[in-house]
C-alpha positions, 0 to 999 in steps of 0.5 A: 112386452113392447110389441103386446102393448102396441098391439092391445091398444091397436085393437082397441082403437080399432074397436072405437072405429068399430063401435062408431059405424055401429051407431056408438057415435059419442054417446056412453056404451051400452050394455053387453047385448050391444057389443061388437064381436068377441074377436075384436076386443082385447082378451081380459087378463087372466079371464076365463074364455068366452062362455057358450050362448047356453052359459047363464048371463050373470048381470053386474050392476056399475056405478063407474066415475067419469067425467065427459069433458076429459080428453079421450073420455068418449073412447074410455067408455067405448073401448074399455067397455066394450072390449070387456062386453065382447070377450064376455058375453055371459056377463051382462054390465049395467053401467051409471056414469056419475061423475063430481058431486051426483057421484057421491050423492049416489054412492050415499043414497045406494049406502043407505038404501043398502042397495050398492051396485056389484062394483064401484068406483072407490078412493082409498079414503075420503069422499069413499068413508062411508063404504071402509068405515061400513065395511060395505066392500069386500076384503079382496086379499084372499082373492088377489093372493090366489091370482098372484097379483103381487107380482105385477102391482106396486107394494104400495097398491095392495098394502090395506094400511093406506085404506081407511077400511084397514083391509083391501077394499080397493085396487087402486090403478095408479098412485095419485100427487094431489098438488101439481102446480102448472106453469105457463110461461106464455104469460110469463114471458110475455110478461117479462117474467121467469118461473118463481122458485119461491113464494116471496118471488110469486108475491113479487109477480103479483103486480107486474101480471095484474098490469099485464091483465093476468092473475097469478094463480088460477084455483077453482075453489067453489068446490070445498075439496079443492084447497083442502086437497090440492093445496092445504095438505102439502102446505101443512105437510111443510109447516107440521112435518111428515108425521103430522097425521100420525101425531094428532091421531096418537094424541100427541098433538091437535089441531090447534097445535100452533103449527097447524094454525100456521099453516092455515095462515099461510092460506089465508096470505095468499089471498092478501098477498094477491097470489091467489084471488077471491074471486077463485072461491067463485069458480066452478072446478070445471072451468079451470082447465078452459081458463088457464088454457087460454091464457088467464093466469100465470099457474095453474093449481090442480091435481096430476089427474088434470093433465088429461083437460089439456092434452088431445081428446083421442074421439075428435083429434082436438087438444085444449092445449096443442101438443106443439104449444104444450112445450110452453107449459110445464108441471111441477110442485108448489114453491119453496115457501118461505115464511117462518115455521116451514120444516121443509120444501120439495115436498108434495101431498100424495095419497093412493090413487081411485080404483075399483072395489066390491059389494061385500054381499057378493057371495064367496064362492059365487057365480057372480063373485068370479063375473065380478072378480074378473071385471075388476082385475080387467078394470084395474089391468094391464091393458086398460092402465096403459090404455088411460095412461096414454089417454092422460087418465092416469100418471103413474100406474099401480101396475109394474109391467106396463112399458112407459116408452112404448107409449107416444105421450104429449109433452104435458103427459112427459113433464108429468111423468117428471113429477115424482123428480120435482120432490123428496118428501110425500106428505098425507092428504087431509081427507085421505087419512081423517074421515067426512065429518073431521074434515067438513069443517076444515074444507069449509073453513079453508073457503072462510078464510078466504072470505075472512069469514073466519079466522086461523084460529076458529077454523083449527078450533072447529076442526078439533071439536069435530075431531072430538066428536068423531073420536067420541062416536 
């Protein structure tokens, strides 16, 4: 197994060389007819051989998610493209690279238009609501238990009850921590200070590192998804409970129940406290990696997908953060928090990972259901999981099989592998159980308090009414 994967990754190394020689350079794949040879890429798992120059090309439409500031993302397009082109020349990939925002735009343009791409990039819930609650994907269970999939994915991965479609619209590739809370003792230390273990202790920091010219938390919160996601979702999982979800969807409780609108107070304290600034409301989510790497704050808020910002980009050899100097940084959950109300602490916010799903137009039985069935298992496969595991891309893997110490991962990438061990209890993520429209007003709410816009109270009362509303619907 060991000396499979060493070997697969080699030939996709050995693939980029290649496809940089060819005049590839930094720029995105192009589609098949530009691809290198079918004996230098990789063989997709359980994909039919290479077709005959007299086989029909079958063309699929992509819409793929990306973001090009990403360590090692220009060698994620290169190679894992490529080395799919390659092993299958009768199939010809049409590829858009979205990524933020113009992603989702275009997903909500192809929904309406019912022009949706063969394939595309799909959370399990979500900012994809609009393709489960539409059912625009294809259920993909009978298709899985055919190839016997089962054997080689988590239990978690193919269990349809974490999609909001109900059935198995996604693949996931990997399972996704919404909070990781890094930490840079840098700062710390030259501030003569220790990690927090509480926030009482955090709140304590505040001055000490607003003399030394450090804030205490660095949160890029222009974009709403961020707080509702990376933060609000374990701190109302600490405050409501484990079942928090379950209890206002039965009707047992609401919004405005007094725990929620604690939660939502504990939010607008951090502001007060100093702990998190309001100038954060004012960054743009990208320029959080760049500033905490360069010493700004003295932790960081993001999700675990966010340690491939700071690790070596694989393309130019350059790492945001050193590999040498990552020893000084460290990644585990928010806090204890200790206020009134909390039911528990060691927990984090943790929710299916993004993964790849299907137009549900494909026809059944189809030529082109088979090119796409084949480019999904290969997107969501043992070799491209390894292959984004030791490029930062994702943490932990939907896939069983894949031999973790095998890789030559960066301290970052090792203290994220740690993660899991830093918390007991997983709690929902907001906008991966309730839909668009109930959590709009929660993510807007959330920036109001921190403008004091509005209060805990309205904002829980704006997003029971819009929870009304959509049950109504």
């Amino acid at each position: 197994m060991k000396k499979g994967i060493k070997s697969t990754i080699g030939v996709l190394i050995a693939l980029t060389m290649l496809l940089g020689t060819i005049g590839c350079g930094g720029s995105p794949a192009p589609a098949a007819e530009s691809a290198p040879a079918a004996e230098s890429a990789p063989a997709a798992e359980s994909a039919p051989a290479p077709a005959s120059d007299q086989e029909e090309i079958i063309e699929l439409r992509v819409l793929n998610y990306i973001d090009l500031s990403q360590a090692g993302s220009v060698e994620e397009l290169d190679v894992i493209w490529a080395a799919f082109d390659a092993a299958h020349p009768n199939i010809r990939v049409i590829r858009e690279d979205e990524f933020e925002e113009p992603f989702h735009f275009s997903v909500e343009a192809y929904a309406a238009a019912g022009t949706l791409p063969d394939l595309i990039y799909v959370w399990p819930s979500g900012r994809s609501t609009t393709l489960h609650t539409q059912r625009l994907l294809k259920d993909l269970a009978p298709l899985a238990a055919r190839d016997g999939l089962a054997s080689d994915y988590l239990p978690l991965a193919l269990d349809p009850s974490g999609q909001v479609a109900g059935y198995l619209a996604m693949i996931p590739q990997g399972i996704t921590a919404t909070n990781a809370f890094y930490v840079n003792t840098e700062v710390l230390s030259a501030a003569g200070l220790e990690p927090a273990k509480s926030y009482s202790e955090m709140v304590a920091q505040v001055p000490t590192l607003r003399a030394a010219g450090y804030d205490t938390i660095l949160m890029p919160n222009q974009s709403t998804w961020v707080m509702q996601s990376c933060l609000f979702s374990l701190v109302v999982g600490r405050f409501m409970g484990e079942d928090w979800d379950q209890r206002i969807l039965s009707g047992a409780t609401d919004f405005n129940d007094p725990d929620f609108i604690a939660a939502l107070d504990f939010i607008k304290q951090m502001y007060g406290d100093g702990v998190l600034p309001q100038s954060s409301l004012a960054l743009d989510y990208g320029e959080g990696p760049g500033l905490f790497a360069t010493n700004t704050a003295a932790y960081y808020i993001d999700g675990d997908w966010r340690v491939g910002a700071f690790i070596t980009d694989s393309t130019t050899g350059e790492a945001l953060i050193d590999p040498a100097r990552q020893n000084d940084f460290f990644i585990t959950v928010f806090p204890d928090i200790d206020v009134p109300g909390v039911k528990f602490n060691r927990s984090n916010s943790a929710v299916l990972g993004t993964g790849w799903g299907m137009n549900a137009n494909i026809e059944d039985g189809s030529d082109k259901l088979e090119a796409a069935w084949t480019l999904l298992k290969w997107l969501v496969g043992k070799d491209v999981q390894t292959f984004r595991l030791r490029l930062g891309g994702i943490s932990t893997p939907s896939r069983t099989d894949i031999d973790m110490a095998s890789l030559p991962l960066e301290p970052l990438q090792v203290s994220l592998a740690n993660l899991g061990n830093e918390y007991d209890i997983a709690t929902v993520v907001v906008d991966g159980v309730f839909e668009g429209p109930v959590y709009t007003p929660l993510n807007d709410g959330l920036q109001a308090l921190g403008l004091g816009t509005q209060t805990s109270a309205q904002v829980a009362e704006l997003t029971q009414a819009a929870f009304e509303a959509w049950k109504a619907e």
